[in-house]
N, C-alpha and C positions, 0 to 999 in steps of 0.2 A: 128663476129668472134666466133668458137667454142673454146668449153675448150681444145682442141687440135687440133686446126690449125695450121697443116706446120707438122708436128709432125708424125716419122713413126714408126708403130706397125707390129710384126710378133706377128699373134695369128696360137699355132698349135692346128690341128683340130679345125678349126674355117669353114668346111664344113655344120655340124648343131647342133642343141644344146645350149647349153651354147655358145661355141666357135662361132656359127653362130652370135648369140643375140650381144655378146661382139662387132664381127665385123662391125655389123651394127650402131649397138650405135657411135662406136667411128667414123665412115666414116660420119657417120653425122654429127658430130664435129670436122671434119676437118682432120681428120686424113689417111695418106694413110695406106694399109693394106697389108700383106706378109698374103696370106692363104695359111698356109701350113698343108696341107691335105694326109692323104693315101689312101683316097678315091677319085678317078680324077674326078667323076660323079657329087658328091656332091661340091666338091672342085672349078670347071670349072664354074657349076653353081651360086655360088658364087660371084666369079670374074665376071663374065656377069650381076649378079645384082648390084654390088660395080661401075660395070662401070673402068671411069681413077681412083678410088680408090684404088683400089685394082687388087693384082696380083699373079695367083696362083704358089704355085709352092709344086710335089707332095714331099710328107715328110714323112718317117719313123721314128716317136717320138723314137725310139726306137735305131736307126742306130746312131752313132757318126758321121760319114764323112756324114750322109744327115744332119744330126741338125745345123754340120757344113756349110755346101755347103748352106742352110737355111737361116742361118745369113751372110754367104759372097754374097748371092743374094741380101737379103735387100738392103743392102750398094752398091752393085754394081744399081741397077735396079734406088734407091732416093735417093745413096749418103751418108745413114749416118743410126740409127739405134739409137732411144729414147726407144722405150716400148718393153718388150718379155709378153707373156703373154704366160707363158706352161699348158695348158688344155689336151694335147690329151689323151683320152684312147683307149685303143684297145680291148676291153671287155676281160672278163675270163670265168671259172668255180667255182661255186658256189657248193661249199660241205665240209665236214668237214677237219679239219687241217691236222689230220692226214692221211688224203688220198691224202694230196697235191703234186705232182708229182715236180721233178727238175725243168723240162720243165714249169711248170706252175709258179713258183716262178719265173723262172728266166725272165719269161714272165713279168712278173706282176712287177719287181724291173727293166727291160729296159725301159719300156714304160712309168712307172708311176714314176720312179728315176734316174736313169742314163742318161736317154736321156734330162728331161729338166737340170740336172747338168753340161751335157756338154753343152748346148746350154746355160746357166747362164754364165758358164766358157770362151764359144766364143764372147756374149754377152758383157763380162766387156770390153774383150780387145777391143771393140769402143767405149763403156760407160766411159770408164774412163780416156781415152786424154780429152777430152770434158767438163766431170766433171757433168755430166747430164743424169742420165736410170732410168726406173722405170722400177721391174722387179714384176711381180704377176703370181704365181703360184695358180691353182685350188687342192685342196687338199679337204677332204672327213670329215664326221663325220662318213664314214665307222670304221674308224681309231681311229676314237676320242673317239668313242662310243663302239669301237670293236666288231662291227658286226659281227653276223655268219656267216660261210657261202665265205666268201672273202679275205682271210688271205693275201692273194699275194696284193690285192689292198690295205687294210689295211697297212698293212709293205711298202708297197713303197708309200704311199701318207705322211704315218707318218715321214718318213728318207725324204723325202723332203722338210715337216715343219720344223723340224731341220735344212738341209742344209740351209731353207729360213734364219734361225734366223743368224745362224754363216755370213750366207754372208752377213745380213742387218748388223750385226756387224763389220763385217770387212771392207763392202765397203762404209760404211754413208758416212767417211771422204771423199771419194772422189763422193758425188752428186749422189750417185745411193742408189737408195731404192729398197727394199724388201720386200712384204708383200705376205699372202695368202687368201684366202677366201674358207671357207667350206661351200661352197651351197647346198639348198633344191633346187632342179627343176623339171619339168618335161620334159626330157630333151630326147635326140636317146635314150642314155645308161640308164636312169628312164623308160622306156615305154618297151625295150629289155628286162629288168628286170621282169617287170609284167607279160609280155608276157608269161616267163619264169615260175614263180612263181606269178600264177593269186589267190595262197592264203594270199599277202601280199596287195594288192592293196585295198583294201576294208578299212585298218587298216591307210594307208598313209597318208590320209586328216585327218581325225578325229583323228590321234595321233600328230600332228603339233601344237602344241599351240593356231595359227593363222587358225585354221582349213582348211588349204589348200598348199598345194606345190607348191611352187614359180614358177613363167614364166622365161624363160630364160633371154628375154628381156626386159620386164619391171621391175623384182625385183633385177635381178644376174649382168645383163651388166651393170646401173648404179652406184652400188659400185664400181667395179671393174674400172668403167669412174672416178673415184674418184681418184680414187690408181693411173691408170694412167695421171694424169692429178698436173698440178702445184701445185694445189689446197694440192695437202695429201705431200707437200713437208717436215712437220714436222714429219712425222708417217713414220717406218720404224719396222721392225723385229714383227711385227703384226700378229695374225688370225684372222680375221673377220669371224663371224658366220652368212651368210645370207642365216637362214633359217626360219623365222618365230618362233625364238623361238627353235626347236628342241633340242638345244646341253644341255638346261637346265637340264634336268630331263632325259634325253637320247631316242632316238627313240625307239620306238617296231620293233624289226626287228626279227625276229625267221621263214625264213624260212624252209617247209621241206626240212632235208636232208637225203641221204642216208649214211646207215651204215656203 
């Protein structure tokens, strides 16, 4: 028996990454899996490696009525709806604050805030006849650390560690937890970034405590197997730091930007 057999999870952007790693983790502990992806390529792919575990279905983190239509597939497709795991990003623009355009904010506060709040919010309403959800949201030491460079993801990962705490408060009494985790990975969105800015990447490992940047699936998915799972049924309104250390002493992050 796995630490979550019988047991069903919508992980968004669980195509690759983090979101992949989480997926796989928990399919092999028994878990069926909602991959809700806006990428069909990655997404499809997925679901053909998960097998009868998994089943995709494409996802706008960002849309209300897909985050919706998301959660009412869960429950239609296995009946019923235990874990949300909100991960998805839809990358940005890296440059200073104040060059940061409406569009890019408003980008940045759908994807990385609004969207998994409504899916929290659609979420309780099966979580809590039941009296049973684990809810774990991915959230950043972009935020924590105030990165340059990322303001939009900054502000909407931070307003979702917030929402996390208020709703592990509000909904303990009724069996649903809430926790987050601010991962080190190298992950799509960690290697996009490099790509981007090949003058930070030298600085990654060697500024880590642990000297290296975490695997998706071996370091990030079994916390998060934790969160979800019977097991962290005491721990509630939480941030977990799994990054090797990083949040102590704050990353080096100073990419270039323009003026």
């Amino acid at each position: 028996m796995g630490q979550l057999e019988g047991r069903i999870a919508i992980i968004t952007g669980a195509g690759d990454g983090i979101g992949a790693g989480m997926a796989r983790r928990f399919a092999e502990e028994g878990a069926k899996i909602v991959i809700a992806e806006l990428n069909c390529d990655t997404g499809k792919a997925m679901e053909t490696e998960l097998g009868a575990s998994g089943a995709f279905i494409e996802t706008d983190a960002s849309d209300k009525l897909a985050v919706e239509a998301m959660i009412e597939y869960a429950v239609r497709k296995w009946g019923r709806l235990d874990i949300l795991v909100n991960n998805a990003w839809g990358g940005g623009h890296v440059g200073r604050i104040e060059n940061k355009s409406v569009a890019m904010m408003n980008h940045g506060l759908g994807v990385g805030f609004l969207g998994p709040f409504w899916a929290m919010q659609a979420a309780h309403k099966i979580m809590k006849p039941v009296g049973y959800g684990r809810i774990i949201n991915i959230c950043s030491l972009n935020g924590v650390n105030a990165h340059m460079g990322t303001a939009e993801y900054n502000t909407s990962k931070e307003a979702l560690r917030a929402a996390s705490r208020t709703a592990a408060r509000e909904w303990a009494e009724s069996g649903i937890t809430c926790n987050v985790i601010c991962p080190a990975a190298k992950s799509a969105a960690f290697h996009s970034m490099m790509d981007k800015h090949p003058e930070l990447l030298a600085s990654t490992d060697s500024a880590n405590p642990m000297g290296r940047i975490g695997d998706c699936y071996d370091d990030i998915a079994p916390v998060a197997l934790f969160l979800a799972s019977e097991e962290s049924r005491y721990l509630t309104g939480n941030t977990l730091y799994v990054d090797g250390g990083s949040h102590i002493n704050g990353a080096n992050w100073v990419p270039d930007l323009d003026e």
